[in-house]
Backbone atoms as SQL, in Angstrom:
CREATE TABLE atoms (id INTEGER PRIMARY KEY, chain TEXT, resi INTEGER, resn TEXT, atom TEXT, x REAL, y REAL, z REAL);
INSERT INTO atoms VALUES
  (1, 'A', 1, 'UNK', 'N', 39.733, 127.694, 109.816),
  (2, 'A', 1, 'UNK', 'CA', 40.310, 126.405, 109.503),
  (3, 'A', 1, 'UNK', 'C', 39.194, 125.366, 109.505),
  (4, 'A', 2, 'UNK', 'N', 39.288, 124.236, 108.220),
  (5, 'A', 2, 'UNK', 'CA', 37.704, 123.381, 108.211),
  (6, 'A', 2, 'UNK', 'C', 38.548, 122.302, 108.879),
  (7, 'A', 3, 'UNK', 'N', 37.670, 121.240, 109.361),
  (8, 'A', 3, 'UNK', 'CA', 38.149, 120.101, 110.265),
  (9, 'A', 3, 'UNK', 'C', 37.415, 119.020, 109.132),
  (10, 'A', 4, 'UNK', 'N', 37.837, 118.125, 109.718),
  (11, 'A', 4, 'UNK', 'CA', 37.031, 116.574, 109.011),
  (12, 'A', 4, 'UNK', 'C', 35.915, 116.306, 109.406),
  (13, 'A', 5, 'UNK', 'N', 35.255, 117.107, 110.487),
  (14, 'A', 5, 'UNK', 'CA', 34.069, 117.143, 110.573),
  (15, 'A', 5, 'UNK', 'C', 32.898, 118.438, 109.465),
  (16, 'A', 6, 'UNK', 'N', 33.688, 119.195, 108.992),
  (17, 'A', 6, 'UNK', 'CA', 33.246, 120.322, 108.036),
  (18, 'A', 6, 'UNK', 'C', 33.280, 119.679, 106.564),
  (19, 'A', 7, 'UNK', 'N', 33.342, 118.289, 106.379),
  (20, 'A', 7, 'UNK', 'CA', 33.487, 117.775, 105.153),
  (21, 'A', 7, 'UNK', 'C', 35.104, 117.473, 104.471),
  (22, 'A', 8, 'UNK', 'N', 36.062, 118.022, 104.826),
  (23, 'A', 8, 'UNK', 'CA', 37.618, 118.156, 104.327),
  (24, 'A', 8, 'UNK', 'C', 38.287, 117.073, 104.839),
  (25, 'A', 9, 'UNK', 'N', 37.960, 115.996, 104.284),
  (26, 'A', 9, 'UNK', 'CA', 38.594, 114.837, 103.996),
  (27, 'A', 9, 'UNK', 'C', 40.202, 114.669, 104.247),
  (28, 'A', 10, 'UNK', 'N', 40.910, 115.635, 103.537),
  (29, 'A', 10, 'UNK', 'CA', 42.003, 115.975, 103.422),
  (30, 'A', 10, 'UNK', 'C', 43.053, 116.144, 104.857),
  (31, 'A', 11, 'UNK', 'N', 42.342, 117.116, 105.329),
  (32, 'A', 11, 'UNK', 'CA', 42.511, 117.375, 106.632),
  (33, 'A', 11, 'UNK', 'C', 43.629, 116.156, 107.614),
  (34, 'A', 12, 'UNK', 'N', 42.811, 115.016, 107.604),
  (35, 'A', 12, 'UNK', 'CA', 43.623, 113.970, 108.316),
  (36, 'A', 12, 'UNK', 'C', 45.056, 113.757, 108.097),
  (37, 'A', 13, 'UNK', 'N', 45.378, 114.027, 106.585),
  (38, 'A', 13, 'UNK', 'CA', 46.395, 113.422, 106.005),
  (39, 'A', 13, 'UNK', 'C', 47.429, 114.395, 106.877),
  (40, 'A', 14, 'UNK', 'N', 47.432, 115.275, 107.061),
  (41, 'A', 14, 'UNK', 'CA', 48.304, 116.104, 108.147),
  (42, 'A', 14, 'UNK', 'C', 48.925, 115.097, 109.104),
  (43, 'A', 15, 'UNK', 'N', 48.264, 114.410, 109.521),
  (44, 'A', 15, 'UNK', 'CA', 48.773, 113.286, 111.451),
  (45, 'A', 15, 'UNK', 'C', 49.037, 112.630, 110.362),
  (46, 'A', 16, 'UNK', 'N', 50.104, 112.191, 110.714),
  (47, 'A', 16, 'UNK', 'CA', 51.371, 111.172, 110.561),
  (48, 'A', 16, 'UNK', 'C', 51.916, 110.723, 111.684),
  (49, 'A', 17, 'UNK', 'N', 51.706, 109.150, 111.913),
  (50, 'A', 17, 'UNK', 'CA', 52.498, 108.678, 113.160),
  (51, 'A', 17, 'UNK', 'C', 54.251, 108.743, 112.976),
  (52, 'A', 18, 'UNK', 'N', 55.286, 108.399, 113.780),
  (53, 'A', 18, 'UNK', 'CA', 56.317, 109.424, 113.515),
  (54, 'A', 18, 'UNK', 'C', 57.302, 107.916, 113.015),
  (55, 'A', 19, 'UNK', 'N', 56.633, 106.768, 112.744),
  (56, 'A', 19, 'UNK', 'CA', 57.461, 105.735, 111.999),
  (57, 'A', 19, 'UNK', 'C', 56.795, 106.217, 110.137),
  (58, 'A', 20, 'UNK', 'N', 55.960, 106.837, 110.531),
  (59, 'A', 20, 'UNK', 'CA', 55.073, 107.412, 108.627),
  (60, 'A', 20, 'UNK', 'C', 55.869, 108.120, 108.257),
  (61, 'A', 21, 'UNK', 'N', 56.044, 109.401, 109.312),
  (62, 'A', 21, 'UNK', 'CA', 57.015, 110.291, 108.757),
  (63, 'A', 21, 'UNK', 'C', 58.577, 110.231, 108.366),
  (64, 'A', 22, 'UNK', 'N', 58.980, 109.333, 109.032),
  (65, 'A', 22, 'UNK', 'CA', 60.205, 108.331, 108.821),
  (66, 'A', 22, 'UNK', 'C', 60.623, 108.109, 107.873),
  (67, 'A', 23, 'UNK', 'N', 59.365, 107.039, 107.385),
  (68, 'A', 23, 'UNK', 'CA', 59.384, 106.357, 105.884),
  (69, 'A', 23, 'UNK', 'C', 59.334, 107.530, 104.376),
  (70, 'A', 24, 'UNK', 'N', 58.020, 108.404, 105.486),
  (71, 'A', 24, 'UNK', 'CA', 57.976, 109.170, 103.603),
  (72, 'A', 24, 'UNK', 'C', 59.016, 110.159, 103.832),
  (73, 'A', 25, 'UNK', 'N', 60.139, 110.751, 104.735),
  (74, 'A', 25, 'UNK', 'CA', 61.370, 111.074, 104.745),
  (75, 'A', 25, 'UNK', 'C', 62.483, 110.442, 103.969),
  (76, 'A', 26, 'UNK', 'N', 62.391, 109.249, 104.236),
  (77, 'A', 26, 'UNK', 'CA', 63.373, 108.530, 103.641),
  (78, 'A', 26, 'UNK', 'C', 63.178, 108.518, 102.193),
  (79, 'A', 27, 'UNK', 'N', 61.891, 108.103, 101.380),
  (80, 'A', 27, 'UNK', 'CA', 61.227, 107.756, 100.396),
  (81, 'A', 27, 'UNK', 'C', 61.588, 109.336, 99.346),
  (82, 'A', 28, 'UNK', 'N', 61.117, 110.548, 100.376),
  (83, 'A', 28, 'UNK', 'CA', 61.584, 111.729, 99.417),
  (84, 'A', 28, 'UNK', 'C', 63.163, 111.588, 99.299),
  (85, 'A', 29, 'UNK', 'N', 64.058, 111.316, 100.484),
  (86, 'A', 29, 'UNK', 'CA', 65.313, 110.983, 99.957),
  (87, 'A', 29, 'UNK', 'C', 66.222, 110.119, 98.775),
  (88, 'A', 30, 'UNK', 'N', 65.249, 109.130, 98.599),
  (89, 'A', 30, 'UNK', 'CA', 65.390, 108.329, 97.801),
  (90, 'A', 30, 'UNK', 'C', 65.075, 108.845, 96.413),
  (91, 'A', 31, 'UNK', 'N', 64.236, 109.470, 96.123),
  (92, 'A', 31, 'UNK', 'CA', 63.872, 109.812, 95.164),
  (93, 'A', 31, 'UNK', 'C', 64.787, 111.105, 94.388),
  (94, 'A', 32, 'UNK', 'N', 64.934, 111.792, 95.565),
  (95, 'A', 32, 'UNK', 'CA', 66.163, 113.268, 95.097),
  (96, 'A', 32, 'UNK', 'C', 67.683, 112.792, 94.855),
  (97, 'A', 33, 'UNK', 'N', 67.902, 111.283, 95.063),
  (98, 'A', 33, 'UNK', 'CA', 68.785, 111.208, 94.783),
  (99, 'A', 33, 'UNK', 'C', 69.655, 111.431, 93.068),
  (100, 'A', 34, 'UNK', 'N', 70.841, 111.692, 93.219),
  (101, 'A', 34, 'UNK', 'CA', 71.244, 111.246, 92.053),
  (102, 'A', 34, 'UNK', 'C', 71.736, 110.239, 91.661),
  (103, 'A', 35, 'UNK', 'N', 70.956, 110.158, 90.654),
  (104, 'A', 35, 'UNK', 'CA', 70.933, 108.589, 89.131),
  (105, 'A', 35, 'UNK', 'C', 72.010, 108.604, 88.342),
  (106, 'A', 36, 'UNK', 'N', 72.807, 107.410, 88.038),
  (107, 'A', 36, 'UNK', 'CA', 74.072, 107.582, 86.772),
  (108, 'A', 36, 'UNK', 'C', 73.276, 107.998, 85.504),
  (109, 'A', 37, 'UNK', 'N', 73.979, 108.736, 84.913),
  (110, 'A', 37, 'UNK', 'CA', 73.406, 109.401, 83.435),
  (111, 'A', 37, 'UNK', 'C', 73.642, 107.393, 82.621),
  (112, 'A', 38, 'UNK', 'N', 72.683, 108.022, 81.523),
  (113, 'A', 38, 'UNK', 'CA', 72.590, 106.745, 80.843),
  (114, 'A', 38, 'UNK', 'C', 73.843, 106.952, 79.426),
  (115, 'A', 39, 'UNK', 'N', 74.863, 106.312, 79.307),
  (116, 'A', 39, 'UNK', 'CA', 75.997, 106.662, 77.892),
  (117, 'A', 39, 'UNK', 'C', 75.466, 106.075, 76.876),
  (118, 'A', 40, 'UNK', 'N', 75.491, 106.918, 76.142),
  (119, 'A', 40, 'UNK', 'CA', 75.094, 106.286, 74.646),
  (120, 'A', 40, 'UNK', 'C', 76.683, 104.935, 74.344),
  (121, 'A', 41, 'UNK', 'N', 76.446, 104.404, 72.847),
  (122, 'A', 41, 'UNK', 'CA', 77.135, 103.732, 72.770),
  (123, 'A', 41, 'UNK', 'C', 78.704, 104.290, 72.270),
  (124, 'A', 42, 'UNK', 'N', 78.193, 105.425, 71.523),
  (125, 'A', 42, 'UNK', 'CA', 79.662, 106.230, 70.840),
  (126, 'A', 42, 'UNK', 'C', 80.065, 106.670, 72.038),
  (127, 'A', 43, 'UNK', 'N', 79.588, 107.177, 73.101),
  (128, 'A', 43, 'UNK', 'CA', 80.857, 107.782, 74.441),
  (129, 'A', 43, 'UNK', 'C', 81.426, 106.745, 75.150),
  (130, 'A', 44, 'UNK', 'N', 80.797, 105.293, 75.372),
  (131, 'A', 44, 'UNK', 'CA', 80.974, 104.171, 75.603),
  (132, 'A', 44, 'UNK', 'C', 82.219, 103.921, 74.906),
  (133, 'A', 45, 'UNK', 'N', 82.384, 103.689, 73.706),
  (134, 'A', 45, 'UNK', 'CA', 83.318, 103.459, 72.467),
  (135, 'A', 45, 'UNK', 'C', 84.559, 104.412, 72.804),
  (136, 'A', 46, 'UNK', 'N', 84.215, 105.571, 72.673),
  (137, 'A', 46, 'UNK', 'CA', 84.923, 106.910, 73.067),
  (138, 'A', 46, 'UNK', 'C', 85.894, 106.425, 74.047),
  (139, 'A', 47, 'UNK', 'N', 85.412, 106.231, 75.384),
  (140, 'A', 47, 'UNK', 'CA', 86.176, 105.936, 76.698),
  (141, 'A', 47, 'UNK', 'C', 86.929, 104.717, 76.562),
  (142, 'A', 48, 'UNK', 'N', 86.448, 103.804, 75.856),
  (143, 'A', 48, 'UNK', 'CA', 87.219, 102.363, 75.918),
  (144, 'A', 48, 'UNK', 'C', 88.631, 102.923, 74.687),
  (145, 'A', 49, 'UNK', 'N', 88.326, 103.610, 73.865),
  (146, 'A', 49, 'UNK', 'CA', 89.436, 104.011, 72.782),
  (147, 'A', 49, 'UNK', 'C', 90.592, 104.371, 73.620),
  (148, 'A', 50, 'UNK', 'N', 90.112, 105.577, 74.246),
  (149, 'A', 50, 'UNK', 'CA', 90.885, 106.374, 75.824),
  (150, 'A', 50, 'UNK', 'C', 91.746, 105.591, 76.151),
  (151, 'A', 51, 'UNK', 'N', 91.076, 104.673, 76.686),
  (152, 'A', 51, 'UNK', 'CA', 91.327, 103.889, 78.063),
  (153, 'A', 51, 'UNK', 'C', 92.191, 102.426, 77.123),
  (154, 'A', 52, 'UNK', 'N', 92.113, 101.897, 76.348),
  (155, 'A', 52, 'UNK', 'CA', 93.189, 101.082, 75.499),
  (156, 'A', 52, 'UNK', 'C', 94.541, 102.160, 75.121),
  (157, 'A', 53, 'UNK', 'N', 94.206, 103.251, 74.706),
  (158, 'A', 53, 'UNK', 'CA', 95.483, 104.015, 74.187),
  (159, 'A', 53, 'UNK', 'C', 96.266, 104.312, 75.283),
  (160, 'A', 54, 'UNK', 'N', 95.580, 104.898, 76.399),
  (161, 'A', 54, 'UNK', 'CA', 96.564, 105.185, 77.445),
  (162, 'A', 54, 'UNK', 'C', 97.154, 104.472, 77.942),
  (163, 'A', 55, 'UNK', 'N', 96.545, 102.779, 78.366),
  (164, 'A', 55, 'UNK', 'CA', 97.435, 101.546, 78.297),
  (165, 'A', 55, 'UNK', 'C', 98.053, 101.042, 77.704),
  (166, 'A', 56, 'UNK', 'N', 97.865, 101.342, 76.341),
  (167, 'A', 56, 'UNK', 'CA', 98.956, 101.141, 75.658),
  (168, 'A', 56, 'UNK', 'C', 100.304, 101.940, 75.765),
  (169, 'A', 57, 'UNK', 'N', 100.200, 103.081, 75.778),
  (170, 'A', 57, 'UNK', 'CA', 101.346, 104.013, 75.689),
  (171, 'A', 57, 'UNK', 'C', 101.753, 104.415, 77.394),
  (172, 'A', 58, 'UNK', 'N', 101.093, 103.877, 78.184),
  (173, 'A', 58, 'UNK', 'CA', 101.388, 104.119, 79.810),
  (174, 'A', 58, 'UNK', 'C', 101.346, 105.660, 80.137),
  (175, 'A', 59, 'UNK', 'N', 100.208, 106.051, 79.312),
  (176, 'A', 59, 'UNK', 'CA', 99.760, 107.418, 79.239),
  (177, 'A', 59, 'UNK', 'C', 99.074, 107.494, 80.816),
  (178, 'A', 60, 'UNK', 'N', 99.116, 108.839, 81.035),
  (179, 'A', 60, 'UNK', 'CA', 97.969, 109.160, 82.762),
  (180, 'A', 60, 'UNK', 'C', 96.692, 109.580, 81.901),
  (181, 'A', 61, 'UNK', 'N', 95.984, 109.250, 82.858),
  (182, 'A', 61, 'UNK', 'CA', 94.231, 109.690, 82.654),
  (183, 'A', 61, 'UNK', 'C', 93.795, 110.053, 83.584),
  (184, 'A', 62, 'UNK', 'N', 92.777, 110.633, 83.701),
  (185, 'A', 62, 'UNK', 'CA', 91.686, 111.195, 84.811),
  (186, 'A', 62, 'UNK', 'C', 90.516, 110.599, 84.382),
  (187, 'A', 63, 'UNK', 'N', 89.948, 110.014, 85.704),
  (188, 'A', 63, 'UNK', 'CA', 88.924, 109.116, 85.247),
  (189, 'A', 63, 'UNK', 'C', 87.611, 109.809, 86.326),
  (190, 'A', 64, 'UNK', 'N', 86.646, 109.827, 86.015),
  (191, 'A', 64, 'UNK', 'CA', 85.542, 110.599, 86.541),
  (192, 'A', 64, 'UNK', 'C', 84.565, 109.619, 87.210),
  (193, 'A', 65, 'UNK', 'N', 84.189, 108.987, 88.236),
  (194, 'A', 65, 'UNK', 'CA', 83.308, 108.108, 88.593),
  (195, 'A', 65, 'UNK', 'C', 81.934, 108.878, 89.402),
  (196, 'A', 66, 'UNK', 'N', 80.953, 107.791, 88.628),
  (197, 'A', 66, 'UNK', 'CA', 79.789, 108.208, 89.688),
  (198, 'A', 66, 'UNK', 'C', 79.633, 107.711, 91.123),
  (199, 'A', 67, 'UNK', 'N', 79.238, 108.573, 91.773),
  (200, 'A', 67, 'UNK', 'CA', 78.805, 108.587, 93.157),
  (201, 'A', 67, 'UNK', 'C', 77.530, 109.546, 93.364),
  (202, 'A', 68, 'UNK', 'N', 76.465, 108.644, 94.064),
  (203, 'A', 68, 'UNK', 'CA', 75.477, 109.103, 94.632),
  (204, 'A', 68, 'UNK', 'C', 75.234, 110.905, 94.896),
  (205, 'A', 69, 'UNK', 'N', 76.368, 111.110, 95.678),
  (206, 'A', 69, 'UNK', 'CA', 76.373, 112.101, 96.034),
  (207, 'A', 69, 'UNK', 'C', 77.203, 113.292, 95.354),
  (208, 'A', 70, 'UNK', 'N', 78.249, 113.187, 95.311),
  (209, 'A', 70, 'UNK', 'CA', 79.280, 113.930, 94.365),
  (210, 'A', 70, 'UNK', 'C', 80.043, 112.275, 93.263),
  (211, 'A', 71, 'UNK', 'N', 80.301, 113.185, 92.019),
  (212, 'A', 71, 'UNK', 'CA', 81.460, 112.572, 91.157),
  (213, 'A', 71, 'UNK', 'C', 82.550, 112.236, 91.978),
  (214, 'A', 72, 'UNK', 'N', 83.524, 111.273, 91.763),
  (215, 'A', 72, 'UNK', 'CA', 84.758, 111.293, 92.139),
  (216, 'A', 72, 'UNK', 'C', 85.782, 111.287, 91.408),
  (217, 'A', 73, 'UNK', 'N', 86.900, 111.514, 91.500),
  (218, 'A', 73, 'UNK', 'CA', 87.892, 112.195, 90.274),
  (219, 'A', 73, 'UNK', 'C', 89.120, 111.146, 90.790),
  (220, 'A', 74, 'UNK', 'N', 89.539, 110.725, 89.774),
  (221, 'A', 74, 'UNK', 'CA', 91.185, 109.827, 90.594),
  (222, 'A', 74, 'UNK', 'C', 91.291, 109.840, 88.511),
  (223, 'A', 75, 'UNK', 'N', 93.115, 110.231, 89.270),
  (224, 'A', 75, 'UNK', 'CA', 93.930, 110.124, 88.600),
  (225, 'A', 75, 'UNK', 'C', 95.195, 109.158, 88.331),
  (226, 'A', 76, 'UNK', 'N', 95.904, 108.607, 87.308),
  (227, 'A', 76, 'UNK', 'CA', 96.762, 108.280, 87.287),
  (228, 'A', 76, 'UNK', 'C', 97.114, 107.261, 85.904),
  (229, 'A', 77, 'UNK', 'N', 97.849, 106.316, 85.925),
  (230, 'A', 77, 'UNK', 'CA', 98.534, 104.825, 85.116),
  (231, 'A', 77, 'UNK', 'C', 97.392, 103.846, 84.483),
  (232, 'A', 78, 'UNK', 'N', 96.679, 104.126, 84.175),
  (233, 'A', 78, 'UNK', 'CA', 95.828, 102.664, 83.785),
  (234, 'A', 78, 'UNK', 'C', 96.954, 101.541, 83.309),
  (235, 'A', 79, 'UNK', 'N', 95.970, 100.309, 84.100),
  (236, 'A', 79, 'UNK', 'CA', 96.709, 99.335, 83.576),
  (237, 'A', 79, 'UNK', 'C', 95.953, 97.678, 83.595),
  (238, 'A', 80, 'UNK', 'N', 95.488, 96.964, 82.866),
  (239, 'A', 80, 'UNK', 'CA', 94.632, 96.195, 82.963),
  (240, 'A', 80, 'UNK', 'C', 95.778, 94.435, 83.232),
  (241, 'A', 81, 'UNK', 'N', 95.163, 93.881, 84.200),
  (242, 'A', 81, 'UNK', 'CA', 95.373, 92.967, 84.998),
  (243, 'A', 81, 'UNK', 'C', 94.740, 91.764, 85.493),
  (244, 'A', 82, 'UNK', 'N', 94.836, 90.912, 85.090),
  (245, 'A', 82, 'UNK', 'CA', 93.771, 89.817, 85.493),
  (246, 'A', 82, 'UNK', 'C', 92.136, 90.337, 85.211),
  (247, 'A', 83, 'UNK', 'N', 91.806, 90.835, 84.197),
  (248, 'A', 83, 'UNK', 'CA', 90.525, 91.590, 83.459),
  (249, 'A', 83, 'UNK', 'C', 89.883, 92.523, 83.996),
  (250, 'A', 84, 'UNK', 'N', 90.604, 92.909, 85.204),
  (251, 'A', 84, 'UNK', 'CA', 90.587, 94.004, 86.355),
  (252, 'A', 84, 'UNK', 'C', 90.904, 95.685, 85.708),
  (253, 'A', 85, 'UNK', 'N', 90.695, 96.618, 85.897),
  (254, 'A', 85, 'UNK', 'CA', 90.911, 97.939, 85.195),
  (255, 'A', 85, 'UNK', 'C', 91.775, 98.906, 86.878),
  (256, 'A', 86, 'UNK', 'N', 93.062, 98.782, 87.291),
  (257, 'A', 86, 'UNK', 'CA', 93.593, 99.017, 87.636),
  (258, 'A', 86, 'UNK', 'C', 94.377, 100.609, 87.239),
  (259, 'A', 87, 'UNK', 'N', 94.414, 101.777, 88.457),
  (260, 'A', 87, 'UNK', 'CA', 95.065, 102.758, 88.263),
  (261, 'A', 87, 'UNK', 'C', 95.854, 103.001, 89.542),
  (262, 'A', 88, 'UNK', 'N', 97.402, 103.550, 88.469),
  (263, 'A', 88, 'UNK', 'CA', 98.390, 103.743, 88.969),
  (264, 'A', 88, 'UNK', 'C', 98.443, 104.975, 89.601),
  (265, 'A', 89, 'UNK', 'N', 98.524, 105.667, 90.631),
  (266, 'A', 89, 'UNK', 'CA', 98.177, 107.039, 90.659),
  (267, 'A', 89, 'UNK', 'C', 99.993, 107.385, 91.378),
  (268, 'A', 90, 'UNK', 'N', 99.847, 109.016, 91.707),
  (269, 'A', 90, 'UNK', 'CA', 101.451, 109.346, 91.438),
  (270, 'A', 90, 'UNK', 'C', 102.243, 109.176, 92.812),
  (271, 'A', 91, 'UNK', 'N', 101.202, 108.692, 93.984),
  (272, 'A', 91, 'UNK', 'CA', 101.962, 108.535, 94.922),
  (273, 'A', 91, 'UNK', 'C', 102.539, 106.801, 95.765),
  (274, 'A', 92, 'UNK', 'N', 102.013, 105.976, 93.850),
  (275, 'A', 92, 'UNK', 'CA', 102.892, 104.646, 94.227),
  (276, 'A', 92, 'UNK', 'C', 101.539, 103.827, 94.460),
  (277, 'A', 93, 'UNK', 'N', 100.720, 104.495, 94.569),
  (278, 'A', 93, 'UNK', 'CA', 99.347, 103.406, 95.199),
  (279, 'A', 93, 'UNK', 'C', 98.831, 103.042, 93.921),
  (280, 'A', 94, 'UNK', 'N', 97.936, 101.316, 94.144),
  (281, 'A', 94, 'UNK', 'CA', 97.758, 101.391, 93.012),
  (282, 'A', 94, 'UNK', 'C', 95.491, 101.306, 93.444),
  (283, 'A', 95, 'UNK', 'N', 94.951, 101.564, 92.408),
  (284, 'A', 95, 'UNK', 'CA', 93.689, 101.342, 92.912),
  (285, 'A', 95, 'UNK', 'C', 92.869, 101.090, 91.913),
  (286, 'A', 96, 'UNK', 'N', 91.787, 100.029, 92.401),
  (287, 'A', 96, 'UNK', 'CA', 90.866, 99.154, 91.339),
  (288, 'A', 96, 'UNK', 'C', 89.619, 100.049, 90.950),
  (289, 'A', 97, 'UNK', 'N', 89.476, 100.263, 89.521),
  (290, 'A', 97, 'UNK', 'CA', 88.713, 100.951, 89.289),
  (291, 'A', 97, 'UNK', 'C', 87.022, 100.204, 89.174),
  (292, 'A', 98, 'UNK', 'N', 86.204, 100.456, 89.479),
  (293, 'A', 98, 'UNK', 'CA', 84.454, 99.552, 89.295),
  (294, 'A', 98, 'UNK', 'C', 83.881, 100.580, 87.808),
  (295, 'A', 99, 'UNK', 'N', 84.097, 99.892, 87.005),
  (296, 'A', 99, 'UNK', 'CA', 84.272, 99.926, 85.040),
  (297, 'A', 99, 'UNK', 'C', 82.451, 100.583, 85.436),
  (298, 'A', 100, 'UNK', 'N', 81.638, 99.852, 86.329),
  (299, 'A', 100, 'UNK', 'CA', 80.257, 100.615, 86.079),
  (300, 'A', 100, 'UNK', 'C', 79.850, 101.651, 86.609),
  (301, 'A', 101, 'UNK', 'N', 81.049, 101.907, 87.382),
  (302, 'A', 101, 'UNK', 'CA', 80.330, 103.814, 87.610),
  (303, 'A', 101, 'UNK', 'C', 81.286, 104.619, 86.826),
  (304, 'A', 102, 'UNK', 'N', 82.047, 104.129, 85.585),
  (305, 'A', 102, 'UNK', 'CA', 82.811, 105.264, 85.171),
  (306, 'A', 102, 'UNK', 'C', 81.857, 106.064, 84.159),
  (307, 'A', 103, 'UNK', 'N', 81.915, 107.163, 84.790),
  (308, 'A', 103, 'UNK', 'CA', 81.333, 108.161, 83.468),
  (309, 'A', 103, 'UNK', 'C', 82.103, 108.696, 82.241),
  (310, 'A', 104, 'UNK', 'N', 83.314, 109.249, 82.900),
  (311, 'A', 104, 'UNK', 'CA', 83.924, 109.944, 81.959),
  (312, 'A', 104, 'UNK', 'C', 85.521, 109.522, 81.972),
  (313, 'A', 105, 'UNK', 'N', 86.440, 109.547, 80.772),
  (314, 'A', 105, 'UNK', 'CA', 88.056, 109.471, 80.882),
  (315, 'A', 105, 'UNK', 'C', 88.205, 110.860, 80.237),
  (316, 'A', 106, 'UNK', 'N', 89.234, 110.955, 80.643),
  (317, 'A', 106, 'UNK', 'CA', 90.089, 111.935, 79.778),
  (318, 'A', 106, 'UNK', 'C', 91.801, 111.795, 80.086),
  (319, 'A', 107, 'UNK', 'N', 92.376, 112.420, 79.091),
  (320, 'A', 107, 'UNK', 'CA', 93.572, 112.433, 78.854),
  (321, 'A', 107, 'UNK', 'C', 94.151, 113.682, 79.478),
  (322, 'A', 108, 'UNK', 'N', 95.496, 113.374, 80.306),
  (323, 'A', 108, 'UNK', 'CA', 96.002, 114.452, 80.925),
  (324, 'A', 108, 'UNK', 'C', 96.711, 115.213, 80.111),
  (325, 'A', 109, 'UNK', 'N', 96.892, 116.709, 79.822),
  (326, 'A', 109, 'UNK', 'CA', 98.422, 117.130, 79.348),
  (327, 'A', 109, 'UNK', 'C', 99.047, 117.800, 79.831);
């Protein structure tokens, strides 16, 4: 094994005080995270078509949201409200949807 006295510079970078290791812990965490995919404008278009028809016709949808960690899936009533994007789901609750993590709609059958 060469030391930093054998010329290997490198060597040091090993010791890490344990607020270093902390940070570049966190920093690799940060980085592995998952990112929202970027929508083109036609799937954009796509989902808003969805998402007007099913309010119109008081159709159910499944709506797909991003999350960091896993997708989240909620189902139910769309229904738009004070410019709010509101879903009806089947056990009476109603819940506010955040329009910028939706990835995906779809139509139930």
């Amino acid at each position: 094994m060469t030391s930093i006295r054998d010329g290997n510079i490198f060597e040091a970078m090993r010791i890490l005080l344990p607020e270093h290791r902390a940070t570049t812990q966190r920093y690799r965490e940060w980085r592995s995270r998952r990112r929202p995919p970027e929508l083109s404008a036609d799937e954009l278009s796509e989902m808003q078509y969805k998402l007007s028809e099913a309010i119109e016709l008081r159709r159910p949808v499944r709506l797909v949201l991003f999350h960091p960690d896993e997708d989240v899936v909620i189902m139910g009533v769309p229904e738009l409200k004070g410019g709010r994007l509101w879903l009806w789901r089947d056990d009476g609750n109603r819940v506010l949807v955040d329009c910028r993590r939706l990835m995906r709609v779809e139509t139930r059958c």
